[in-house]
Residue frames as qw, qx, qy, qz and C-alpha x, y, z in Angstrom:
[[0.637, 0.121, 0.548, 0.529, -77.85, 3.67, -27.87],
 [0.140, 0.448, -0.248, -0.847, -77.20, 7.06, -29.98],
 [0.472, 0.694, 0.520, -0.157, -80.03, 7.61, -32.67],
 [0.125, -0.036, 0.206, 0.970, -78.77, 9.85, -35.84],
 [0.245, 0.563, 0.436, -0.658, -81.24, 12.22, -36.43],
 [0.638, 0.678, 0.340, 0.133, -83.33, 12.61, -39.82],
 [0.227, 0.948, -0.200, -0.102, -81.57, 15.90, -40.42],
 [0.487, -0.528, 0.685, 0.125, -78.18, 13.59, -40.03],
 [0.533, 0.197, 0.794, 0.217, -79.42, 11.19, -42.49],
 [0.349, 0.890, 0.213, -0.200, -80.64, 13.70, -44.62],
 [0.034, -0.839, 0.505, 0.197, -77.14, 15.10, -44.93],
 [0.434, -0.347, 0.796, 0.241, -75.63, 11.84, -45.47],
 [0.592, 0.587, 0.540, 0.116, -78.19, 10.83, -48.69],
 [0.216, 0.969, -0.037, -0.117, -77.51, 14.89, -49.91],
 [0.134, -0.708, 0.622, 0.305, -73.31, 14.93, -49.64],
 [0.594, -0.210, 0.735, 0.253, -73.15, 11.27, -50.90],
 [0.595, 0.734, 0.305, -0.120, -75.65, 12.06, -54.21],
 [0.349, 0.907, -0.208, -0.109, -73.27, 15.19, -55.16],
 [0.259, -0.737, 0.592, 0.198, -70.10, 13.15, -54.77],
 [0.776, 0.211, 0.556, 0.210, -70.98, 10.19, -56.30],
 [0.022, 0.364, -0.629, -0.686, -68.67, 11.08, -59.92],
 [0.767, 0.610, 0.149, -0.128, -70.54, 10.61, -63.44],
 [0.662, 0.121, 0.558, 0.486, -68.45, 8.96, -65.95],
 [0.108, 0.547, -0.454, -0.695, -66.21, 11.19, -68.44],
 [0.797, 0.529, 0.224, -0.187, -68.38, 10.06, -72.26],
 [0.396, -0.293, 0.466, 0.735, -66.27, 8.66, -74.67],
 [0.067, 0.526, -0.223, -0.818, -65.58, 10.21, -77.40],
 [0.563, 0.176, -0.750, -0.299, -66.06, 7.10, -80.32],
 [0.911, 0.034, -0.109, -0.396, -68.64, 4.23, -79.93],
 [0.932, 0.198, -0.267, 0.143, -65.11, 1.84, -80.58],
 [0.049, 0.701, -0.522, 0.483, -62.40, 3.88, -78.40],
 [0.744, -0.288, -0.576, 0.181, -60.73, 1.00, -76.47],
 [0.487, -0.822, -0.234, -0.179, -60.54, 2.03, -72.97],
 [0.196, 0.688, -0.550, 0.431, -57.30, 3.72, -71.41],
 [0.545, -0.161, -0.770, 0.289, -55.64, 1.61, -68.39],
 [0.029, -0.048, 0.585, -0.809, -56.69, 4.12, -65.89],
 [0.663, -0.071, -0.157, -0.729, -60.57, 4.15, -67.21],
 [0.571, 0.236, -0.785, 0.049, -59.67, 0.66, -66.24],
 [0.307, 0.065, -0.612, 0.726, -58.43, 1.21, -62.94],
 [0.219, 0.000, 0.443, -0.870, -61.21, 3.57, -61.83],
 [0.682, 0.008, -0.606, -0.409, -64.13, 0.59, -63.02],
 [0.458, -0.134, -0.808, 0.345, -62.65, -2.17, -60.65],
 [0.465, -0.669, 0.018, -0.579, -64.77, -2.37, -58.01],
 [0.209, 0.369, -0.674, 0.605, -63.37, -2.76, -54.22],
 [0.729, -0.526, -0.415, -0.143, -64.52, -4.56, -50.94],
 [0.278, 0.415, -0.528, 0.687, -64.04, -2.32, -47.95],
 [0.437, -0.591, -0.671, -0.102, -65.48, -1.86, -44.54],
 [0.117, -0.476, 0.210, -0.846, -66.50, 1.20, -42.40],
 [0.176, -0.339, -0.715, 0.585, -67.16, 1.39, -38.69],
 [0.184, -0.589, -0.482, -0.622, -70.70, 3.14, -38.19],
 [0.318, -0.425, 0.472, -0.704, -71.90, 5.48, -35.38],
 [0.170, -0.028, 0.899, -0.403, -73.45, 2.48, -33.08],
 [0.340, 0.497, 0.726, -0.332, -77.10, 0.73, -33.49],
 [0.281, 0.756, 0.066, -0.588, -77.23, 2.70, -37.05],
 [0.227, -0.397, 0.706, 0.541, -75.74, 0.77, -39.42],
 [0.284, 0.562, 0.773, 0.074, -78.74, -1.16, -40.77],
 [0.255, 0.821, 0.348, -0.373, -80.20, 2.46, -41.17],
 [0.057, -0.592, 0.563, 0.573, -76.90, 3.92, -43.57],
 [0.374, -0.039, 0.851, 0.367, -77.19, 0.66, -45.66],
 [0.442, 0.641, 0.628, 0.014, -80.47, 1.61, -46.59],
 [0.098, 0.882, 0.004, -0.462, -79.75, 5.22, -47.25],
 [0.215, -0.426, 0.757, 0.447, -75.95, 4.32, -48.81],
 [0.303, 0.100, 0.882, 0.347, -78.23, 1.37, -51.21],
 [0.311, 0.815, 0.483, -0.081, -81.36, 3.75, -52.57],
 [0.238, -0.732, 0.286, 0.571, -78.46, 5.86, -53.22],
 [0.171, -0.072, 0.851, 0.492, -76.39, 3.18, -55.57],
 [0.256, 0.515, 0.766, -0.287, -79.76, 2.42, -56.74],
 [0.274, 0.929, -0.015, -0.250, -80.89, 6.10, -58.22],
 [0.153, 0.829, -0.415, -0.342, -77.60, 6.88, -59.63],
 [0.761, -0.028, 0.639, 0.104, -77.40, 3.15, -61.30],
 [0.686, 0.699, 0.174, 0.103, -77.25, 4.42, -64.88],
 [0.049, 0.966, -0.236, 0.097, -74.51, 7.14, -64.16],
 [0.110, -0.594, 0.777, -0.173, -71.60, 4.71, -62.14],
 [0.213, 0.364, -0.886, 0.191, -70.69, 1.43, -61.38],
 [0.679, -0.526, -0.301, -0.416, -72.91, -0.80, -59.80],
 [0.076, -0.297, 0.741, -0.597, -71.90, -0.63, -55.55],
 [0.715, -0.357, -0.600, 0.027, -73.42, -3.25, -53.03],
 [0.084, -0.525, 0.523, -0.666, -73.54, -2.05, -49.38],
 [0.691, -0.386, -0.594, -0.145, -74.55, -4.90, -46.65],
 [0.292, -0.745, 0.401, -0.447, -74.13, -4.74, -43.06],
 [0.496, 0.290, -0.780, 0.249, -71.70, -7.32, -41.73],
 [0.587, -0.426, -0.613, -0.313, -72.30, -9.18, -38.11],
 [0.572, -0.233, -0.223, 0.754, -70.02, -7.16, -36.01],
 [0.019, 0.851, 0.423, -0.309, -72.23, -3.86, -37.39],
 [0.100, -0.574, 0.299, 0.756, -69.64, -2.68, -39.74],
 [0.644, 0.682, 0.070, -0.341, -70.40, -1.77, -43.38],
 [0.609, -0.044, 0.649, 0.454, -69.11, -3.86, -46.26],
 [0.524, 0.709, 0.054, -0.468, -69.22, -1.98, -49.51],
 [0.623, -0.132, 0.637, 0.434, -68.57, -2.94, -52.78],
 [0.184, 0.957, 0.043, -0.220, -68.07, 0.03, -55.04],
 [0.845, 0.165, -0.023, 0.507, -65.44, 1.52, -56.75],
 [0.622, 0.018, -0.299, 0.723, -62.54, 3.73, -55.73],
 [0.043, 0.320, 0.215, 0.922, -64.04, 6.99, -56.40],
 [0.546, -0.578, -0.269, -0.544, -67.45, 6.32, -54.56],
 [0.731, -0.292, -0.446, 0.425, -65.24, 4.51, -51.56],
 [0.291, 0.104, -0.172, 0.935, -63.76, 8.08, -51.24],
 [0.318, -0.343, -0.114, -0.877, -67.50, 9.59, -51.11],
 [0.825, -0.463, -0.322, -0.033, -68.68, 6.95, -48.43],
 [0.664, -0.261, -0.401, 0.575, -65.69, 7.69, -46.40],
 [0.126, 0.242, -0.115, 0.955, -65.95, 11.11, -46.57],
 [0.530, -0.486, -0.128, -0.683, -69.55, 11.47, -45.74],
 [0.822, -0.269, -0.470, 0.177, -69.38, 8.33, -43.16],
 [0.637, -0.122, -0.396, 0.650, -66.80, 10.58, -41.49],
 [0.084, -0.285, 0.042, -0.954, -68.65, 13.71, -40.90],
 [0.536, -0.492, -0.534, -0.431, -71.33, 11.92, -39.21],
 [0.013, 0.407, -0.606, 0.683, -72.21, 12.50, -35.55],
 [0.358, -0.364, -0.784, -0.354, -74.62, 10.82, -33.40],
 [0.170, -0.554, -0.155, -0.800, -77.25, 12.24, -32.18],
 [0.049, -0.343, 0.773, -0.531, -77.66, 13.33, -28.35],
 [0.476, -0.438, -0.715, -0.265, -80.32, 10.84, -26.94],
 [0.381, -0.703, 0.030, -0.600, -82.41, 12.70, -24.40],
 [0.054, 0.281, -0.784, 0.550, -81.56, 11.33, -20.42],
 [0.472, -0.456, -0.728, -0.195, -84.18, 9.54, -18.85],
 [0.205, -0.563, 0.338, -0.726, -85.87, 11.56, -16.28],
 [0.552, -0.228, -0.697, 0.397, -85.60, 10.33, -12.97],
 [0.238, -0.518, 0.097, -0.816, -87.21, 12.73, -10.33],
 [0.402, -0.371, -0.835, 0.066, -88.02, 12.31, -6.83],
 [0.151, -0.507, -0.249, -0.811, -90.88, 13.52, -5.24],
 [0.256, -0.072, -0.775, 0.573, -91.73, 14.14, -1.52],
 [0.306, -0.639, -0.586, -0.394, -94.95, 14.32, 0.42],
 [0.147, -0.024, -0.701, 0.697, -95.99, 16.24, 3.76],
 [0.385, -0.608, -0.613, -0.325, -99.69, 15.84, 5.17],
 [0.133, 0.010, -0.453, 0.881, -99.71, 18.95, 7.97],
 [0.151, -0.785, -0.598, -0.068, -102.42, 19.80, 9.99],
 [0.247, 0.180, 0.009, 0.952, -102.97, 23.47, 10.57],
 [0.228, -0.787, -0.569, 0.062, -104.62, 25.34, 13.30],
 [0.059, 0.820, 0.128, 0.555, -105.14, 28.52, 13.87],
 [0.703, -0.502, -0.221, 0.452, -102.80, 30.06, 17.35],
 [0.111, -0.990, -0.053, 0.067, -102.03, 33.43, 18.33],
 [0.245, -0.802, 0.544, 0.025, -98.23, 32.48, 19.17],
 [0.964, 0.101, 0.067, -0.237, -97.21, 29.69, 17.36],
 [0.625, -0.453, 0.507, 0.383, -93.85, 27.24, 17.73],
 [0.274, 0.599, -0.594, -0.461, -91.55, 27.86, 15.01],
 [0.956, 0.208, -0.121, -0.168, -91.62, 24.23, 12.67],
 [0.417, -0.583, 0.689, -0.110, -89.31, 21.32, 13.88],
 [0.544, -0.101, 0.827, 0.096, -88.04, 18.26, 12.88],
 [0.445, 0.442, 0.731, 0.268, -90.11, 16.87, 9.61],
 [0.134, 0.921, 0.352, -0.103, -91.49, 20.52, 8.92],
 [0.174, -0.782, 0.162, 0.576, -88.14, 22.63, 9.15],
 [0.410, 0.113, 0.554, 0.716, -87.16, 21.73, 4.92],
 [0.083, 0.697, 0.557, 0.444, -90.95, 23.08, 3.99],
 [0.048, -0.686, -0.254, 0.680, -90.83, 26.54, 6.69],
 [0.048, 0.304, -0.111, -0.945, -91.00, 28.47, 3.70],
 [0.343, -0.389, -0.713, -0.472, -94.07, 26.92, 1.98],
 [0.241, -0.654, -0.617, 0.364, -95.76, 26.99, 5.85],
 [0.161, -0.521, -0.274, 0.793, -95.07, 30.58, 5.66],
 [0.201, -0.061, -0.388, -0.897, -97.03, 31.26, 2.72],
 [0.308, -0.422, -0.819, -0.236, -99.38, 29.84, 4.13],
 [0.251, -0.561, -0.506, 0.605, -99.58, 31.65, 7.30],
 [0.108, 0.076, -0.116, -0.984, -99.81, 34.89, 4.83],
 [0.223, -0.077, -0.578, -0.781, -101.73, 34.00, 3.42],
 [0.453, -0.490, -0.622, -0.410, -104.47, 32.53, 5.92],
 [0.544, -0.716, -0.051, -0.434, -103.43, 33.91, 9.40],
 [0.184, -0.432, 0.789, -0.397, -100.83, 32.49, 12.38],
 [0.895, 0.147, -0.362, -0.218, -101.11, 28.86, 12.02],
 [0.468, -0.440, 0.765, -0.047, -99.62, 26.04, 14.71],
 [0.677, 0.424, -0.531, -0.284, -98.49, 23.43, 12.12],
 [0.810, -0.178, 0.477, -0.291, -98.52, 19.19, 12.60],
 [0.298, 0.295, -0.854, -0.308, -96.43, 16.81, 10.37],
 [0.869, 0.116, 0.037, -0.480, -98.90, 13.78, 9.88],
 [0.925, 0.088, 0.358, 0.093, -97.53, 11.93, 8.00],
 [0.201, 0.714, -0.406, -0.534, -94.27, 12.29, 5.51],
 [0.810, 0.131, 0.550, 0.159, -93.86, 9.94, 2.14],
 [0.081, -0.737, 0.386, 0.548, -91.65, 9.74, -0.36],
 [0.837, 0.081, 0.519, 0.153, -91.23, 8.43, -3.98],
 [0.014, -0.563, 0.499, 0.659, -88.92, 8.39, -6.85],
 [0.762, 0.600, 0.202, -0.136, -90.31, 7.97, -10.29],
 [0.396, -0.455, 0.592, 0.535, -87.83, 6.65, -13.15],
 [0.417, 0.658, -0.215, -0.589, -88.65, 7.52, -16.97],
 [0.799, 0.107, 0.526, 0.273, -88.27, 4.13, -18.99],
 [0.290, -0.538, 0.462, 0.643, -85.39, 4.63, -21.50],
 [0.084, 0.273, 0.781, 0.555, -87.85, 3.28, -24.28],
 [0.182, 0.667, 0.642, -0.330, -90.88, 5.35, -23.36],
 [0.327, 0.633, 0.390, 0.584, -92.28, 7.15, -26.16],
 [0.106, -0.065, -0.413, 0.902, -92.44, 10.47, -25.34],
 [0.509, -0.248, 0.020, -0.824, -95.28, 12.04, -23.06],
 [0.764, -0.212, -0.594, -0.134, -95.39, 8.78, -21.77],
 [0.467, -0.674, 0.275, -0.502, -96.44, 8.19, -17.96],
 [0.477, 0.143, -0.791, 0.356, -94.58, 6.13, -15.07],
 [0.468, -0.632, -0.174, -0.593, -96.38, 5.25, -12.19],
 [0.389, 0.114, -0.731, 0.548, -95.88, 4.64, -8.35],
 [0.700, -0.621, -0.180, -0.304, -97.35, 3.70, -5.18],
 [0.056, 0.349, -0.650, 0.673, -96.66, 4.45, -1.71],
 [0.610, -0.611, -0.470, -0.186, -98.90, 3.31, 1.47],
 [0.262, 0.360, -0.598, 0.667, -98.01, 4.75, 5.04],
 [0.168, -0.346, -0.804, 0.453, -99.45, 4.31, 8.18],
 [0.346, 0.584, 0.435, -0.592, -102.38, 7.26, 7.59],
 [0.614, 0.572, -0.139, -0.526, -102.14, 8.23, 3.66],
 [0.821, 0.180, 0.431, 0.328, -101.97, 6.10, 0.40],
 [0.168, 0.845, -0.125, -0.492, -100.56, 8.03, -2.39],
 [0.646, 0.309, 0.602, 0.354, -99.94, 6.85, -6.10],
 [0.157, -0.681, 0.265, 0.665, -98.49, 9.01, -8.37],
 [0.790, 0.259, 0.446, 0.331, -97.60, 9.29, -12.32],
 [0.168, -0.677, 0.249, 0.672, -95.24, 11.39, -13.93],
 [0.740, 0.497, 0.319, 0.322, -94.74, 12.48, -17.13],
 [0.359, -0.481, 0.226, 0.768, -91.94, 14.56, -18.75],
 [0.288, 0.905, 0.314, -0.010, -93.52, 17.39, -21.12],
 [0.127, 0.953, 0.015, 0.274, -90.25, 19.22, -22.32],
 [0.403, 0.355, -0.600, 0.593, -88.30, 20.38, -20.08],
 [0.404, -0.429, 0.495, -0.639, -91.19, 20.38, -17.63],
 [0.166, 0.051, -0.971, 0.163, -92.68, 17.57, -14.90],
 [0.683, -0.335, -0.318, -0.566, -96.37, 16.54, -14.80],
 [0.018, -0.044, -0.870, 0.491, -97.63, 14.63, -11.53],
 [0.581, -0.386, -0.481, -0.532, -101.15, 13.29, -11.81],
 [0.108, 0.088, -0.814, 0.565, -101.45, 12.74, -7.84],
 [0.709, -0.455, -0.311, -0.440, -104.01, 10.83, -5.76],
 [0.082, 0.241, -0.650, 0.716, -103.79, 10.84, -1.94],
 [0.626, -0.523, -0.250, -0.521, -106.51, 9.07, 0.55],
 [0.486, -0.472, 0.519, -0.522, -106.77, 8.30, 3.86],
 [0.292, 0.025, -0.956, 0.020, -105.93, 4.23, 4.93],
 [0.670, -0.367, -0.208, -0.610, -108.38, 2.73, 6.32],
 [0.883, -0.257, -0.360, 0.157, -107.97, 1.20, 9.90],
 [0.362, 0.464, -0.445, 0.675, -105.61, 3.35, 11.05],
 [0.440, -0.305, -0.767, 0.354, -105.67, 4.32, 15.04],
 [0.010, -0.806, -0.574, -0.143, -108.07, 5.95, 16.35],
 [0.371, -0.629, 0.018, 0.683, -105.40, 8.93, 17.93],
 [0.292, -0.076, 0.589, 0.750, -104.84, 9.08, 14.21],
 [0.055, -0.649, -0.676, -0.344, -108.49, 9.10, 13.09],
 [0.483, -0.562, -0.431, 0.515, -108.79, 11.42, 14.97],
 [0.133, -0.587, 0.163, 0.782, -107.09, 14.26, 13.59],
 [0.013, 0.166, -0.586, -0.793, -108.29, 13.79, 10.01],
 [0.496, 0.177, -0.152, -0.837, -111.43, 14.11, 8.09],
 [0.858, 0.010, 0.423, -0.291, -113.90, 11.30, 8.13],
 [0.803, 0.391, 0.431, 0.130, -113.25, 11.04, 4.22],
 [0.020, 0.723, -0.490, -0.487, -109.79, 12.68, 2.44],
 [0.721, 0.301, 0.459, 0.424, -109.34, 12.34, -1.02],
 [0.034, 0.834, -0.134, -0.533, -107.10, 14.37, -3.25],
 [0.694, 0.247, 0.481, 0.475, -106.66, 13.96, -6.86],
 [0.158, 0.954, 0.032, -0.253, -105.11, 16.66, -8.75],
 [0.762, 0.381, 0.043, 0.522, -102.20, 17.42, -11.53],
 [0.426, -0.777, 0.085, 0.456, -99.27, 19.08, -10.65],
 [0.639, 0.723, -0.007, 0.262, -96.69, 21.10, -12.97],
 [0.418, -0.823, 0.057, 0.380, -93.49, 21.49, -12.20],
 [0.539, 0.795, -0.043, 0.275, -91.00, 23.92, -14.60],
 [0.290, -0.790, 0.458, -0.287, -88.28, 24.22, -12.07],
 [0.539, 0.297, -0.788, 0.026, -85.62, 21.47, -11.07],
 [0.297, -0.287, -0.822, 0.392, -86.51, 21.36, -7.48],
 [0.269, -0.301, 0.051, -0.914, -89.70, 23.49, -6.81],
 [0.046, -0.307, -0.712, 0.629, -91.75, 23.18, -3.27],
 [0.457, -0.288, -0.510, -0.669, -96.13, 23.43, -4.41],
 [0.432, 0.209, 0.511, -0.713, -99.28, 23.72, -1.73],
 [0.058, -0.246, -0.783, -0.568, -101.25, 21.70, -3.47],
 [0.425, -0.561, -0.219, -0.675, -104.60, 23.04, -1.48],
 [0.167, 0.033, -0.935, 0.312, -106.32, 22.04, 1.42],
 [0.431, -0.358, -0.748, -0.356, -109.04, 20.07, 2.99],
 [0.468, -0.553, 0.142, -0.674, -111.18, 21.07, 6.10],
 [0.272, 0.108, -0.916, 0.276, -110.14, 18.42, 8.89],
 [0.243, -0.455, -0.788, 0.336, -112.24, 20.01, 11.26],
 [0.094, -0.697, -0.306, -0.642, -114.37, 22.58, 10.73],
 [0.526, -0.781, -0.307, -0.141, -115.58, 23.50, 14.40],
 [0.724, -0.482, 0.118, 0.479, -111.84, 23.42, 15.80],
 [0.284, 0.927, -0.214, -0.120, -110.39, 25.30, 12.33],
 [0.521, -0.397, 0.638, 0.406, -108.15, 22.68, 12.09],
 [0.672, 0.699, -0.132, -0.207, -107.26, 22.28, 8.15],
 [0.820, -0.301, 0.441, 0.207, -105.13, 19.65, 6.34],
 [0.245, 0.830, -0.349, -0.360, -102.15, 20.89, 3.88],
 [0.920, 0.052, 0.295, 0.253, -100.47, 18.71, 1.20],
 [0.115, 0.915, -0.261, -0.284, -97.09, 20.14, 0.26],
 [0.831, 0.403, 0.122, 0.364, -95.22, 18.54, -2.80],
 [0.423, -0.654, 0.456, 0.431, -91.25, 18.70, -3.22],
 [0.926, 0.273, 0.260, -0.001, -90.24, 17.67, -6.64],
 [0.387, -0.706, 0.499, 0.321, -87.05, 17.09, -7.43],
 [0.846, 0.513, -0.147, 0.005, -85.40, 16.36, -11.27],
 [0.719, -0.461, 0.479, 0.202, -82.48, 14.08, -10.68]]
């Protein structure tokens, strides 16, 4: 539901102040009044469509208005009706300065809820002189593997495990406010909470090892894996190494966690 913004309402208290007319003084204490001084007196019952979900907020602005400038004009009445249009009761002159401001208003854009989804891969990584190029589950991340390989040596790489989850921004969340999610897969858990900062994407992220899993599986991973660590991403889709953990020390096998995040 569009929001006007203070600076909106701001404008609409400012234009309606300077337009509101002050009564021409007469001249004589006894001077009977002319039919038009008449005419512009009568006060009128109209009604204005408001931007959506904002009408309540105008009335208040539109009636501290009438209010203040009670000595100077006419007394006006502004209510909001049960269909969300404004009912005023004013006269002719201030109807013209409520429609005029009423029609310069715009409402403001209301930010999109972020929606972002975010993908896991758990690779082991040994060292290997000649190592197969990355297949299947591995070929999206080859260019994250290959900083790695600069960066620690020719590496035969192992998809583990892959998990995915999409985080959705509640459309009432204040901002800086966090959404959370859980995954479980057959070797990692992984629970997750996002938070939109800006235009960028926090990720508070915890990853452990299930427990029970089979022993082929046990196998290949550290007695005890836990990873808890915040992520930033400033990019719509940007590909992060978040570190890694020593699987097997004697064998040089080492276990990489590479994060996808994607703003949708």
């Amino acid at each position: 539901m569009p929001k006007l913004s203070l600076l909106t309402t701001g404008l609409l208290a400012f234009s309606l102040t300077a337009c509101i007319p002050a009564p021409t003084p007469k001249s004589g204490a006894g001077e009977t009044e002319s039919a038009q001084e008449v005419a512009e007196s009568v006060l009128l019952l109209r009604t204005y469509q408001v931007p959506e979900g904002e009408a309540a907020a105008i009335r208040r602005t539109l009636d501290s208005l009438f209010r203040v400038r009670s000595e100077q004009v006419s007394p006006a009445r502004v209510e909001v009706l049960p269909n969300q249009q404004l009912a005023v009761y004013a006269t002719e002159a201030t109807h013209q300065s409520v429609a005029t401001v009423l029609a310069q208003l715009k409402p403001s854009v209301k930010p999109k809820p972020l929606q972002a989804k975010i993908s896991y891969w758990l690779v082991l990584a040994q060292p290997m002189d000649n190592p197969a190029e990355p297949t299947d589950g591995l070929v999206e991340v080859k260019a994250a593997l290959n900083q790695i390989s600069q960066q620690h040596g020719t590496l035969q790489f192992e998809l583990l495990e892959r998990l995915e989850l999409t985080s959705l921004q509640r459309t009432h969340a204040i901002p800086g406010a966090s959404e959370s999610a859980t995954v479980r897969g057959s070797m990692f858990s992984i629970s997750q909470e996002m938070t939109q900062l800006n235009d960028n994407v926090q990720v508070q992220l915890n990853i452990q090892k299930n427990r029970g899993i089979a022993a082929e599986l046990q196998s290949k991973l550290p007695n005890e894996f836990f990873l808890n660590t915040r992520l930033t991403a400033d990019q719509p889709d940007q590909l992060l190494v978040v570190g890694s953990n020593a699987s097997d020390i004697a064998k040089g096998q080492y276990l990489y966690t590479i994060v996808r995040i994607q703003q949708q």
